[in-house]
N, C-alpha and C positions, 0 to 999 in steps of 0.2 A: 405091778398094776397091769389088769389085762381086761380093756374092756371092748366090746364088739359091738357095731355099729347095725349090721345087717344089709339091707340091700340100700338103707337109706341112708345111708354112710356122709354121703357129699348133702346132705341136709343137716346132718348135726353140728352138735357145738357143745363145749365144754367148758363150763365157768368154773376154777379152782379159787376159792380162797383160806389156803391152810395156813394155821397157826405162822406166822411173820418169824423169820428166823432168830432176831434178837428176842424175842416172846417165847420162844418154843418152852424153855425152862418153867414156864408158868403152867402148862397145861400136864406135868408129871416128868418123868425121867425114861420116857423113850426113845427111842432111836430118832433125830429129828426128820420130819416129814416132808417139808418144804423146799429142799435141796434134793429129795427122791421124787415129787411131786415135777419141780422143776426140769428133772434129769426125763420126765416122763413128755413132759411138754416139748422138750427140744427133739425128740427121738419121733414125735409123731407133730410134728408142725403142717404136716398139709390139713388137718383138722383144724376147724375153726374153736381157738380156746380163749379164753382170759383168764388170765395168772394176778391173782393180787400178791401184793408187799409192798414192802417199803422199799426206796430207790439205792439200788447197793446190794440188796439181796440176792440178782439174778444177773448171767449173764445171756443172752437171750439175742445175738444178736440179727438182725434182721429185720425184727419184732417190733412193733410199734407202740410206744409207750405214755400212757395219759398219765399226769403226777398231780398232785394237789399238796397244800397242807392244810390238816385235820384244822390246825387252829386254837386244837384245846385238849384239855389232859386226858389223859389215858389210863389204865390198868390201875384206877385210883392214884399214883406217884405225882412227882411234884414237876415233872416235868413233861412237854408237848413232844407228840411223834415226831416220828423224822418223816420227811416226805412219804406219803402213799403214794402207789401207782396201780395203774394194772396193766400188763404186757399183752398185745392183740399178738398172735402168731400170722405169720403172712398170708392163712389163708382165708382169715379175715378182710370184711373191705377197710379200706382205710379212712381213718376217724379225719375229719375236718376241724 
């Protein structure tokens, strides 16, 4: 992944939310995304990003992390997600 900022570099920001790692199988038989997505987040963290998944999926540390539960079913099946999150990179401000 190679993306470029320009002069306004320190003003951007990058919201990722790919396919959830236990999910990935759902959306075809590629190479999963989420774990090179992630790999891509930690290599450029002085960019201001948020990363969604589920809690377990990432290791990120540094990173500050909002979690919920959804509450209710998912992907049609009979059972509730695992905790959502989304990880701020540190060059985000920090969430209260």
């Amino acid at each position: 992944m190679n993306m470029h900022y320009g002069d306004k570099g320190k003003n951007a920001a990058v919201f990722f939310d790919p396919p959830y790692v236990a999910y990935e199988r759902l959306y075809g038989k590629q190479a999963p995304v989420a774990l090179a997505v992630a790999e891509w987040c930690k290599e450029n963290a002085e960019t201001k990003i948020a990363l969604c998944g589920h809690i377990g999926d990432y290791e990120l540390p540094g990173w500050q992390v909002l979690q919920w539960d959804r509450g209710r079913l998912t992907y049609g099946g009979g059972e509730t997600t695992a905790k959502e999150a989304i990880w701020f990179s540190p060059a985000c401000r920090r969430v209260k």
